[in-house]
Each structure stands twice: as C-alpha cells, then as structure tokens.
Residue frames relative to the residue before (quaternion, step in Angstrom):
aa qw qx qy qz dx dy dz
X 1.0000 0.0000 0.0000 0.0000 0.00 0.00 0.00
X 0.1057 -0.7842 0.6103 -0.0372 3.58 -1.10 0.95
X 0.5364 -0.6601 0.4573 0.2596 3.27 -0.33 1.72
X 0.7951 0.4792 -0.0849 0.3620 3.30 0.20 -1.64
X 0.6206 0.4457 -0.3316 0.5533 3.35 1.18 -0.56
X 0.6911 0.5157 -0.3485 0.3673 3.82 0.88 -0.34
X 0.5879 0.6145 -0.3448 0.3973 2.99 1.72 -0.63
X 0.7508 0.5337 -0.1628 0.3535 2.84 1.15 -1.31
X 0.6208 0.4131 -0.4061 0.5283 3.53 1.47 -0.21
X 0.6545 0.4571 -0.5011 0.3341 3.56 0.45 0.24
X 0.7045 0.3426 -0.4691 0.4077 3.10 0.76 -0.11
X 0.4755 0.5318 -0.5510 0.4330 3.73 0.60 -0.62
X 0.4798 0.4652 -0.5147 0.5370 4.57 0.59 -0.64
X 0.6491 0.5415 -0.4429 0.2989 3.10 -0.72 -1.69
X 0.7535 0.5578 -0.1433 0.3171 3.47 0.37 -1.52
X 0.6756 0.4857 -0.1043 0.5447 3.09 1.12 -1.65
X 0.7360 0.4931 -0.2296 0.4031 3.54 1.06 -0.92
X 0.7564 0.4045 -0.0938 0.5054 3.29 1.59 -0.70
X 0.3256 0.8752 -0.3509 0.0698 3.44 2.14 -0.40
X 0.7571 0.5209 -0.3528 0.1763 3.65 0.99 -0.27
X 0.1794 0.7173 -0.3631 0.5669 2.59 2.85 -0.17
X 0.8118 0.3320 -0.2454 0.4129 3.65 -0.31 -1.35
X 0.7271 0.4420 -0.3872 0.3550 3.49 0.50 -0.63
X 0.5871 0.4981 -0.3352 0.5430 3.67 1.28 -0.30
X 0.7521 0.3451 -0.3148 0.4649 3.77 0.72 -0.12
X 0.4736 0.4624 -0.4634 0.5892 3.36 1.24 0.22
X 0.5716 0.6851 -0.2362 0.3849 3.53 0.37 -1.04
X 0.8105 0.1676 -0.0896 0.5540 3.74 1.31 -1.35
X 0.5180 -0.6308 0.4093 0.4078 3.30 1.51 0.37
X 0.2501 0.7390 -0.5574 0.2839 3.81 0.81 0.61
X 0.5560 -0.6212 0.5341 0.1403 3.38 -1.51 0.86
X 0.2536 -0.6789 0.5222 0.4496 3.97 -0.42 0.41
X 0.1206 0.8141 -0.5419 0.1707 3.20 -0.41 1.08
X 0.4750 -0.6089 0.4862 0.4089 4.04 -0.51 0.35
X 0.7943 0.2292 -0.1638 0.5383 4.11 0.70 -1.07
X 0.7602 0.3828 -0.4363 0.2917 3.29 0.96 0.88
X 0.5445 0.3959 -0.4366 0.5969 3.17 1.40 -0.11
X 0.3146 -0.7469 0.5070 0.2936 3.66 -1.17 0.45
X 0.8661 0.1336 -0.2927 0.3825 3.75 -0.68 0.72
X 0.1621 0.8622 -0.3992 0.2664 2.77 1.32 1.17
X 0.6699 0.4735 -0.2212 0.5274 3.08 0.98 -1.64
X 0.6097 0.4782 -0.4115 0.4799 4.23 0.34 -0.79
X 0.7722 0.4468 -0.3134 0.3254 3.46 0.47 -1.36
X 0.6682 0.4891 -0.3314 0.4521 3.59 0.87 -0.82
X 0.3903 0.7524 -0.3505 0.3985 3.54 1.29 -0.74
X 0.8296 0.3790 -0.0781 0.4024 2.95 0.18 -2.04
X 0.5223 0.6958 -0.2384 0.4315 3.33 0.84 -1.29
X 0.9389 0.1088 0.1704 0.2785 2.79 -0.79 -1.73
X 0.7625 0.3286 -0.1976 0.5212 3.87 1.22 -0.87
X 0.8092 0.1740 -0.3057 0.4705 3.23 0.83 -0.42
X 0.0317 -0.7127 0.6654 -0.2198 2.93 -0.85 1.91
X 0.2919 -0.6669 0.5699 0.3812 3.75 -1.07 -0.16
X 0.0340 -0.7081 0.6911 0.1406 4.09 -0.98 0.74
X 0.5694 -0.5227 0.6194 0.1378 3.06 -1.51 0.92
X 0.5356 -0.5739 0.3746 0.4935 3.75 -1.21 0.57
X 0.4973 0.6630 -0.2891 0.4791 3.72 0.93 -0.93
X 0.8303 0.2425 -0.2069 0.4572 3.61 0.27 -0.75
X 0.7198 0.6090 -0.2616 0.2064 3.25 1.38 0.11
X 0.2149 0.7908 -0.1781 0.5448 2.11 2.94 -0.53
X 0.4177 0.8796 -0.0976 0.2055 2.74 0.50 -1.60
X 0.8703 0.0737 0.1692 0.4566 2.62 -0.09 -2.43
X 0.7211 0.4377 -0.2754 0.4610 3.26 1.28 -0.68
X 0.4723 0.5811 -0.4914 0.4447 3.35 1.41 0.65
X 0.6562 0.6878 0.0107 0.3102 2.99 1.07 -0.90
X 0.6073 0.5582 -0.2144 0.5231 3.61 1.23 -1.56
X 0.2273 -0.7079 0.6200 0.2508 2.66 -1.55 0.31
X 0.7590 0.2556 -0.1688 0.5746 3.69 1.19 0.00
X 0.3360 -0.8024 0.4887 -0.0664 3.12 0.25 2.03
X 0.4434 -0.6672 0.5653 0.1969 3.71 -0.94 0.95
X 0.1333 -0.7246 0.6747 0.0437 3.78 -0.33 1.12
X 0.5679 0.5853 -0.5009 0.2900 3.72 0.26 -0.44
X 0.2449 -0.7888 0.5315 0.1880 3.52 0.07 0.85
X 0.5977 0.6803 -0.3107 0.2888 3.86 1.10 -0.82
X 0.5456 0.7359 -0.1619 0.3668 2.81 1.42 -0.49
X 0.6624 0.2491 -0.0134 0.7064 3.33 1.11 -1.01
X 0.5864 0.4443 -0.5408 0.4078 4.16 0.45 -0.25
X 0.6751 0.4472 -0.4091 0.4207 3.09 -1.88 1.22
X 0.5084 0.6405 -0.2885 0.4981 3.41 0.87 -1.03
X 0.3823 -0.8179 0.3809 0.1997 3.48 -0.73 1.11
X 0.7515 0.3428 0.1231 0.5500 2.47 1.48 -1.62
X 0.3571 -0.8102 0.3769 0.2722 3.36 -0.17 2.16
X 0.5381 0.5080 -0.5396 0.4015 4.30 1.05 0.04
X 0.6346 0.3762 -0.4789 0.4759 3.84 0.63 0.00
X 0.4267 0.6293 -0.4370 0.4805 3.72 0.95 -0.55
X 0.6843 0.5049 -0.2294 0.4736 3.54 0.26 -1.22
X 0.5861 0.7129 -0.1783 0.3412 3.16 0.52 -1.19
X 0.6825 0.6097 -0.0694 0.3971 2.83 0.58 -1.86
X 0.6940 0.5912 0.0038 0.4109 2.83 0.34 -2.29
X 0.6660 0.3740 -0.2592 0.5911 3.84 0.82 -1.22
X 0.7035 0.4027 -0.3689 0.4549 3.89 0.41 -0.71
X 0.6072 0.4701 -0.4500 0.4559 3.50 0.49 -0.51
X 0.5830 0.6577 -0.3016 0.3696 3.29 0.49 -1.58
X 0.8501 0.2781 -0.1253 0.4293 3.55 0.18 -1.60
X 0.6024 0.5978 -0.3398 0.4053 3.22 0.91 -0.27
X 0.5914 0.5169 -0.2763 0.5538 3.40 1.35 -0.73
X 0.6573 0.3459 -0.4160 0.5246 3.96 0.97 -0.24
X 0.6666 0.3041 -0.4515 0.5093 3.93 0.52 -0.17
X 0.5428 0.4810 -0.5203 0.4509 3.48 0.42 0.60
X 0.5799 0.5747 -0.3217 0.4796 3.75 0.80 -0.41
X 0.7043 0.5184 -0.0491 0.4826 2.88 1.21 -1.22
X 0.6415 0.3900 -0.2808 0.5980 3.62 0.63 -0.76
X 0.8304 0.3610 -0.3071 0.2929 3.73 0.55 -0.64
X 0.5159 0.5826 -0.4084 0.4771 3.31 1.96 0.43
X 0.7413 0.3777 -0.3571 0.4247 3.56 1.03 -0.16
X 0.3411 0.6396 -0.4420 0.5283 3.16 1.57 0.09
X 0.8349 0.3626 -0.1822 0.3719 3.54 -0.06 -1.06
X 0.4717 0.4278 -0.5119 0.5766 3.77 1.76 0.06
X 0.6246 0.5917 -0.4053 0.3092 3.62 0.39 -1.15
X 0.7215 0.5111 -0.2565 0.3904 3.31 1.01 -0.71
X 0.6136 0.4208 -0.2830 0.6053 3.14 1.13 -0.96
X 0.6423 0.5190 -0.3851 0.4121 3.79 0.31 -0.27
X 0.5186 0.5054 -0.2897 0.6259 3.69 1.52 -0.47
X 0.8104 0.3489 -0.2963 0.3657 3.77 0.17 -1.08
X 0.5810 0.4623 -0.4300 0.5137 3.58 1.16 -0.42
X 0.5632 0.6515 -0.3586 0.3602 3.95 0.86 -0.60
X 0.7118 0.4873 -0.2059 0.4622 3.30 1.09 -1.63
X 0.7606 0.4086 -0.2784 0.4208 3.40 1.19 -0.67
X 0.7181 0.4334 -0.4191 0.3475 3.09 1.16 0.27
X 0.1060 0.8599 -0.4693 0.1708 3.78 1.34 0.51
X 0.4257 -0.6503 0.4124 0.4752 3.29 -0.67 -0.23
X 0.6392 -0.6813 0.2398 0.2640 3.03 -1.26 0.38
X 0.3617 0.7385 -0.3155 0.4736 3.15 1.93 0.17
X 0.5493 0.3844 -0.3950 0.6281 4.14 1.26 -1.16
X 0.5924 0.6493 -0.4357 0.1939 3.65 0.28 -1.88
X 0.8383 0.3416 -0.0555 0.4213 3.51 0.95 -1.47
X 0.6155 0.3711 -0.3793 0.5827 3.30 1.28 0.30
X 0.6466 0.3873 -0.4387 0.4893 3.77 1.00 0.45
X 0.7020 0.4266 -0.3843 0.4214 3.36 1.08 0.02
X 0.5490 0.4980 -0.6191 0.2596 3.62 0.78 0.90
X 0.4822 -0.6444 0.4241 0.4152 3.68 -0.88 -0.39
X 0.5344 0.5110 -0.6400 0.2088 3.38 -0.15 0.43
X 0.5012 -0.7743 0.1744 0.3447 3.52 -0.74 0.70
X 0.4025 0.6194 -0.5579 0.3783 3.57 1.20 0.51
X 0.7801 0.4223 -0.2677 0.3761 3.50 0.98 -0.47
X 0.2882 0.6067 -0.4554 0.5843 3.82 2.42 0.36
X 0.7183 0.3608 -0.4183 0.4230 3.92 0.62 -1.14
X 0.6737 0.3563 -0.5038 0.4066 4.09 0.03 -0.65
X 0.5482 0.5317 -0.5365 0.3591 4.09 0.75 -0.60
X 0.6940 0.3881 -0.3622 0.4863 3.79 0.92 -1.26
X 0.5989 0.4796 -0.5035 0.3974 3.82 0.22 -0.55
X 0.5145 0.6797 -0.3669 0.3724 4.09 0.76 -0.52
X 0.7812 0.4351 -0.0786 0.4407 2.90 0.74 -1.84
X 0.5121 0.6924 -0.2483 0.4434 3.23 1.38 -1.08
X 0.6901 0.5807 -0.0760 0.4251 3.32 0.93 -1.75
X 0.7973 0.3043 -0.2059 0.4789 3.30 0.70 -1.29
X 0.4596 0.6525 -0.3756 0.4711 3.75 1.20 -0.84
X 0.7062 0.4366 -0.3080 0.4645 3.90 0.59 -1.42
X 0.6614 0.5354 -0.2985 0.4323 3.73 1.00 -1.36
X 0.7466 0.4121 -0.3262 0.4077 3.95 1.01 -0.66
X 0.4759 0.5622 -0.4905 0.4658 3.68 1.36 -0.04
X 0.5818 0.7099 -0.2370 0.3183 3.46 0.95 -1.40
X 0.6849 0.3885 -0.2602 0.5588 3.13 0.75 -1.67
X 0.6581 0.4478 -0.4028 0.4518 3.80 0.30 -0.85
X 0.7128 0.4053 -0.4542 0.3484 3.61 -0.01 -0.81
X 0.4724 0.6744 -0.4034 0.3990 3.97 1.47 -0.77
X 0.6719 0.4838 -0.4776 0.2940 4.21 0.52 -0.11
X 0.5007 0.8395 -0.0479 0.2056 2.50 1.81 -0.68
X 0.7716 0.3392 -0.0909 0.5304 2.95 1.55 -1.32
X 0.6526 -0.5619 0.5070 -0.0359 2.93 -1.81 1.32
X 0.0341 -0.7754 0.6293 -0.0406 3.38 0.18 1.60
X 0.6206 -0.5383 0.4609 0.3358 3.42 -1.29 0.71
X 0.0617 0.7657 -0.4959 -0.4050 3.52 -1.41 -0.02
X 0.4755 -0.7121 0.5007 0.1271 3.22 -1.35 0.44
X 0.5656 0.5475 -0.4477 0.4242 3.44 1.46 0.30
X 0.5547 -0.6892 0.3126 0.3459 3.88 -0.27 1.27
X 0.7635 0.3940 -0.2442 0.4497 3.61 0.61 -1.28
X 0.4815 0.4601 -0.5127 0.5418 3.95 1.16 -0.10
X 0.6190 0.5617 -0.3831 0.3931 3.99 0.59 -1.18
X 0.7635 0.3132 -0.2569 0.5030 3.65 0.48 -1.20
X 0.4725 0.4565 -0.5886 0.4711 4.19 0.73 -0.07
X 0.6318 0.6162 -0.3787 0.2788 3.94 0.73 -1.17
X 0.8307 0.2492 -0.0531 0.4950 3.49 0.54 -1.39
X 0.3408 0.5845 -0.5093 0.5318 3.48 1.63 0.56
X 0.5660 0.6781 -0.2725 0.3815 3.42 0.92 -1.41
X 0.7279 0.5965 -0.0896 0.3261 3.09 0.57 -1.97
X 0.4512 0.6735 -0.1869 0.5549 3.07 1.41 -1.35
X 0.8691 0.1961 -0.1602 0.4249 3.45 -0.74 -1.24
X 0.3746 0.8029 -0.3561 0.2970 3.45 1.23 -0.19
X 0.8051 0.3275 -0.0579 0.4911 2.35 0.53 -2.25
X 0.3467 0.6547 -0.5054 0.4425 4.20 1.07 -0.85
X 0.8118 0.2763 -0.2499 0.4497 4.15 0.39 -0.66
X 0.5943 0.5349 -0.3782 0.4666 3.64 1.09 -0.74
X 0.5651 -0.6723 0.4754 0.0514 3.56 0.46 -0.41
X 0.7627 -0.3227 0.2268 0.5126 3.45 -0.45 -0.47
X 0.4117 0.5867 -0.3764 0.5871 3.53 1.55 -0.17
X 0.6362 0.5811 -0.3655 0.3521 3.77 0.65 -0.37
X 0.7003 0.5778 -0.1717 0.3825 3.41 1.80 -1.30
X 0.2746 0.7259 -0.3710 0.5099 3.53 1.45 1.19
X 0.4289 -0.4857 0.7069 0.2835 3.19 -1.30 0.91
X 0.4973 -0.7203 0.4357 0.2099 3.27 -2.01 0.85
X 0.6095 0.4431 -0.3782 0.5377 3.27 -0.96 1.12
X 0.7864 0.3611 -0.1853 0.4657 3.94 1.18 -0.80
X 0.5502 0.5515 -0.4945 0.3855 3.98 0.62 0.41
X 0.2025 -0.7613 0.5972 -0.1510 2.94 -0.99 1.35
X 0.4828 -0.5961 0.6129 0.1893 3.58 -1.50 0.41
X 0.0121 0.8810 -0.4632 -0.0955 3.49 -0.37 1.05
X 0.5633 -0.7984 0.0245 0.2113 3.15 -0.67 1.43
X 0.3785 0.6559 -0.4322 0.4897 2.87 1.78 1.04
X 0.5066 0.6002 -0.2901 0.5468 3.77 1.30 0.05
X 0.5551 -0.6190 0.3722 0.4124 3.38 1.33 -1.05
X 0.3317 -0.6303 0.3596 0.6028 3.22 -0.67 -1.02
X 0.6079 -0.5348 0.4294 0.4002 4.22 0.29 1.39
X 0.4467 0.5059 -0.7173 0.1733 3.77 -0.46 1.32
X 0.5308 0.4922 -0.4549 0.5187 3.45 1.66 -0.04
X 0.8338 0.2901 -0.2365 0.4058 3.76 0.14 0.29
X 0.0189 0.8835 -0.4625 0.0718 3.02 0.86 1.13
X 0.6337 0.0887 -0.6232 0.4496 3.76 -0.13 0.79
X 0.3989 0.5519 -0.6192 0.3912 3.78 0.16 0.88
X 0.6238 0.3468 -0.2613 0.6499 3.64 0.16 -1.19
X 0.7009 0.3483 -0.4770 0.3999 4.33 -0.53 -0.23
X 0.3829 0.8147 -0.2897 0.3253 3.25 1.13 -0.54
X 0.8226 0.1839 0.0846 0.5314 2.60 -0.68 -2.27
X 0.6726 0.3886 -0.4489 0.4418 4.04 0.68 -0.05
X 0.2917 0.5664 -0.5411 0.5490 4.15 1.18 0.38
X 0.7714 0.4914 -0.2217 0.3382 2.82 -0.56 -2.27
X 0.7681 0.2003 -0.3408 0.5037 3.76 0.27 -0.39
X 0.3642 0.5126 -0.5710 0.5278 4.31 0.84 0.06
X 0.8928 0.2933 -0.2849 0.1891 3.64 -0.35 -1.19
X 0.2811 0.6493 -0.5521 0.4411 3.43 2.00 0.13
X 0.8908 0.2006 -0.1804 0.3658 3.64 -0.07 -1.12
X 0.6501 0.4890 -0.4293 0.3924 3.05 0.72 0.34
X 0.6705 0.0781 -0.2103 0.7072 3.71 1.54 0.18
X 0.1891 -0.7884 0.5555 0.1848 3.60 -0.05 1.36
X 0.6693 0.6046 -0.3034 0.3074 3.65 0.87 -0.72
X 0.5761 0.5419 -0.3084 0.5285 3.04 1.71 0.56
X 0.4662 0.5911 -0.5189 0.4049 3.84 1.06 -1.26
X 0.9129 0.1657 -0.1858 0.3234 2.79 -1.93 0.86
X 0.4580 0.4914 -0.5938 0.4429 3.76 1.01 0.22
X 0.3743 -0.6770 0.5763 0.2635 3.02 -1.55 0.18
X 0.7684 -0.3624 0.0557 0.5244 3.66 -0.83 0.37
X 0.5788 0.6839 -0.2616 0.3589 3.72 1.21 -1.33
X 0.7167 0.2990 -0.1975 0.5982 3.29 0.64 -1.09
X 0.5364 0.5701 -0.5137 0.3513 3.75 0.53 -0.08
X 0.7482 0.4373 -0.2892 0.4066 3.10 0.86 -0.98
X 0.5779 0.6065 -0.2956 0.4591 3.65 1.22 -0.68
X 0.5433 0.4295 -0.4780 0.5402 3.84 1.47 -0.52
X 0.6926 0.5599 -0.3701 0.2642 3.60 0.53 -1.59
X 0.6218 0.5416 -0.2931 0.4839 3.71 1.18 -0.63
X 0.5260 0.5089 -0.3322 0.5949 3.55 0.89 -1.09
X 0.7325 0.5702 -0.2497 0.2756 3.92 0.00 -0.27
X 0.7881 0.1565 -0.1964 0.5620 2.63 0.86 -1.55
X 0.3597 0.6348 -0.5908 0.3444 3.83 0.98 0.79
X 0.4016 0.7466 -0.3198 0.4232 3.65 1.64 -0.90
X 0.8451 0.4884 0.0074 0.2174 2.49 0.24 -2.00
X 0.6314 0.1964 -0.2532 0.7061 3.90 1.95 -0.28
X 0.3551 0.5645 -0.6299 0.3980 3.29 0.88 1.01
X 0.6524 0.4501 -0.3696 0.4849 3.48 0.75 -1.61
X 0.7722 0.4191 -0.3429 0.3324 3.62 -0.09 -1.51
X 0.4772 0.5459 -0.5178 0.4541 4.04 0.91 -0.08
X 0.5829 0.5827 -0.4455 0.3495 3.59 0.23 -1.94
C-alpha cells in the first residue's frame, strides 16, 4: 500500500468522474475554488470526505498525511474517541486529495490556455470579432479544446489488456497468492471484491485493500478472466501455460 498513490488516484477519479464540471471550468478560466466552480463543494463532500475510517485506518492516515486537519471543531462533542478518529482521518485525507486535485487541475488548465493560444490563426480571428455568431465558434473552440485536454489526461489511464501468456500467468500467479492473504475477500469473481463500507476504507488491512485493488487491474488487464470465479481461473491458468511449452517447444 502507498499512501500517496491513493491520494493520488482519488483525485485523478474525482476528475475523471466529474470531467464535465472540470471541463466547463477550465473552459471559463475558473479558479479551483469551492464558490467558484459550482458543485464542487457537494461533489468533493460526497466523494471524497465523507467516508467512514476505522480506528486502524485512521492511524493509518494521520501517520501518513501530509496536511493534517487542525480544525479541532470538527471532531469536538463526539462521544466516542473512534468517531473522533474518524473524523480527523476524513478531514485529514481529504485535505491531501484536495492539494492534489487542485495541482492537476491547474496543469489541465494551463495545458488548455497554451492550446487555445496556439489555434490557428484563421479560428483565433473569427472568434475575436463580436458579433455573436462569431462569440458561438470562439465558445465552440474552447469547448473543443477543454473536452480534448480531459481526454488526453484521462488516456494514461487506460489499461490495455495483455496478451503475452507468461506476463498473463506471472498476473494470475500473482492473484493467487494475493488472495491466500485477503481471505474471504478472495471469494469474488475477478474484477468484483470490494471493501465494504462497514470495514472502512482497508488502510488497516493492507493485503486486503492490495488485493481487491489487483483483483480489479487484472479484470482489465486479462478480460477473459473478469467475472470467472476462482475455478475457472485456474482452468484458464492451466489452459495457458499448456500454450505456453507449446510456443517455447516450436
């Protein structure tokens, strides 16, 4: 488990999950800001702070963060010091994927404004007169390029299958010994075990949480597997590596 790497995939989600929010505030040159981007504040709310942490995961986090919740109001009152805890971890973490969401926010932008200015000069000058058929090709531009820079970011993202057998059988060899620690979290079709949020959110049980984030990498990375359950996993993994001293005989 990698603190940082969790931070950072929630917020790169957040983004991806909310891109038309982001593409319209990139689009108007908006600040990441709570009163300037509109459904920002609900969405991050929901999303990202209000989660439930176990004591374990709160440890966890507040070992961890780098931007600790000082607001002490937050958590006074609370009866019970495991909601205290609570509290504290959600505030806590939420304030690094905020740090975080608003630094790729702020390349995305600048990656949009250096785009817009470099158009050709042929759109450049037919959005820069003022009647308003020519306000609508200036907003279709922006529109265009704003959608094309979420795009290009959301493109590191994806997970091409692989198709080379002996990377396939290191994958679900992997998967295997994985699960031998996850436990009942193992007894899932691949691609579908999950952390329920009465468990928390699995930073106290880290080869749980490595798990169930594999276990959904190796859906897409061997679709011909999502959704088998363990039985047939093992019946592809054989079928393979019979493949597999076929090729290396030839």
């Amino acid at each position: 488990m990698d603190y940082q790497r969790d931070v950072e995939k929630d917020a790169s989600d957040f983004i991806l999950e909310h891109k038309d929010m982001f593409k319209e505030a990139i689009k108007e040159g908006k600040d990441f800001d709570l009163n300037d981007i509109e459904g920002l504040d609900s969405a991050f709310h929901e999303n990202i702070t209000d989660r439930g942490y176990t004591p374990e995961d709160a440890i966890y986090i507040l070992e961890n963060c780098e931007n600790e919740e000082t607001d002490s109001g937050i958590w006074e009152g609370r009866d019970d010091w495991r909601e205290e805890l609570s509290a504290r971890a959600a505030y806590s973490y939420s304030n690094d994927v905020w740090v975080a969401i608003e630094n790729i926010y702020n390349e995305l932008k600048e990656d949009f404004d250096a785009q817009y200015i470099e158009a050709s000069d042929e759109i450049k000058t037919i959005a820069k007169k003022d009647d308003d058929d020519d306000k609508e090709n200036d907003d279709a531009l922006k529109d265009d390029i704003a959608a094309q820079v979420i795009k290009d970011y959301a493109a590191q993202f994806t997970i091409e299958p692989v198709t080379d057998r002996k990377e396939q059988i290191h994958l679900i060899e992997r998967w295997l010994e994985m699960g031998k620690a996850a436990s009942t979290w193992s007894g899932y079709p691949v691609g579908s075990s999950y952390i329920d949020s009465r468990c928390g959110t699995g930073h106290g049980m880290l080869e749980i949480k490595d798990y169930v984030e594999f276990d959904h990498e190796l859906a897409k990375k061997i679709p011909a597997i999502s959704g088998k359950y363990k039985t047939d996993v093992m019946e592809y993994l054989t079928k393979i590596k019979k493949m597999r001293c076929k090729d290396i005989k030839r």
